[in-house]
Phi, psi and omega in degrees: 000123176282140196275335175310276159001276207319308211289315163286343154256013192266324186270317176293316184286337183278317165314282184319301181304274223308323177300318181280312146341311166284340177286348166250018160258355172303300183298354174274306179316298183327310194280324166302354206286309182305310156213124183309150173217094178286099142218182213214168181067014177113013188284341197264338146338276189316314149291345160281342173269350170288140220249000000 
């Protein structure tokens, strides 16, 4: 296994999560503007991703 390879996909998927967090707290920000939505354990994730 090349290690280099590991390290670059590794660095790309860590973007990529990153990215998808931010587009789902821009939309959660959105959505709270419209009603704040409280629940914990991550529901709220979900619910900003849902379109």
């Amino acid at each position: 296994m090349d290690l280099t390879g590991l390290i670059i996909s590794c660095i790309y998927s860590l973007a990529c999560y990153r990215a998808l967090l931010d587009t789902a707290r821009c939309r959660y920000l959105a959505y709270s503007s419209h009603g704040p939505i409280r629940t914990r354990r991550g529901h709220t994730v979900v619910k900003a991703l849902s379109p």
